[in-house]
C-alpha positions in Angstrom: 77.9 20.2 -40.1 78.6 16.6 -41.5 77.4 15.8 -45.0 74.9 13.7 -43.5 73.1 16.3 -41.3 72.9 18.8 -44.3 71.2 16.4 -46.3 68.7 15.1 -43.4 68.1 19.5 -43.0 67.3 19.3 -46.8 64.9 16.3 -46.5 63.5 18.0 -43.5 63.1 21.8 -45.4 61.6 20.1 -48.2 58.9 18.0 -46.2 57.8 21.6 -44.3 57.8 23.6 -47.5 55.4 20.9 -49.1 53.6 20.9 -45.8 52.9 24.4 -46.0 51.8 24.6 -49.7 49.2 22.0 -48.0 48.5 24.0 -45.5 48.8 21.1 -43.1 49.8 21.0 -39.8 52.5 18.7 -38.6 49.9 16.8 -35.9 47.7 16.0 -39.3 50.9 15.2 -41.0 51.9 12.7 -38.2 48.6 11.1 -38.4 48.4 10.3 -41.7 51.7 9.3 -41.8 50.7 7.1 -38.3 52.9 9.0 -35.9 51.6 8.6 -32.6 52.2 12.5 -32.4 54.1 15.6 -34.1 57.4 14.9 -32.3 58.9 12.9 -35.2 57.2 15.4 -37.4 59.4 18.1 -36.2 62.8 16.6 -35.4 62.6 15.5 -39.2 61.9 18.7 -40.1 64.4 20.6 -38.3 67.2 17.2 -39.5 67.4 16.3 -36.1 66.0 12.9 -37.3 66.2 11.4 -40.4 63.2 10.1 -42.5 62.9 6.4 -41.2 63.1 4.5 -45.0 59.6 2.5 -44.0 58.1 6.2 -43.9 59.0 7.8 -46.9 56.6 7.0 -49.0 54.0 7.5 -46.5 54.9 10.7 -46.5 55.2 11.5 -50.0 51.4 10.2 -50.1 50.4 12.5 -47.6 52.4 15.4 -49.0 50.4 14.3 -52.5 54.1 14.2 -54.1 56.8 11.5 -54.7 59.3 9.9 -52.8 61.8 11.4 -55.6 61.1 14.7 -54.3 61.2 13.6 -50.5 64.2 12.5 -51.1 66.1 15.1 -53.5 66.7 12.6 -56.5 
C-alpha cells in the first residue's frame, strides 16, 4: 500500500467513525454533502477515492467537526 492510499484509508476511517457517532447514514451524508448518491460516500470511506478538496469542508459541516480533523492535521 503506497503512502497515499494509507492516508486516503485514514481520511476515509475517520469520516465513518464521525458518521457513526452521528448516527448517520452515508445516503444522508451524501446529501448534505450534495452527492447525487452514497457511491462517493463509500469509496471515500473505504480510500478507494480520495476526498475531492471542494468537499472537505462540506463534509466537516455535516459531520458537525472541522476540516482539521477530516483531514488529520
Amino acid at each position: 500500500m503506497s503512502d497515499m492510499e494509507k492516508i486516503r484509508a485514514e481520511i476515509g476511517a475517520r469520516i465513518k467513525a464521525r458518521r457513526l457517532e452521528l448516527y448517520m447514514t452515508q445516503e444522508e451524508l451524501a446529501a448534505k454533502v450534495g452527492f447525487k448518491g452514497k457511491t462517493s460516500i463509500a469509496k471515500i470511506e473505504s480510500g478507494a477515492h480520495g476526498v475531492p478538496i471542494s468537499k472537505v469542508k462540506a463534509i466537516a459541516d455535516a459531520l458537525d467537526t472541522t476540516p482539521d480533523y477530516i483531514m488529520g492535521w
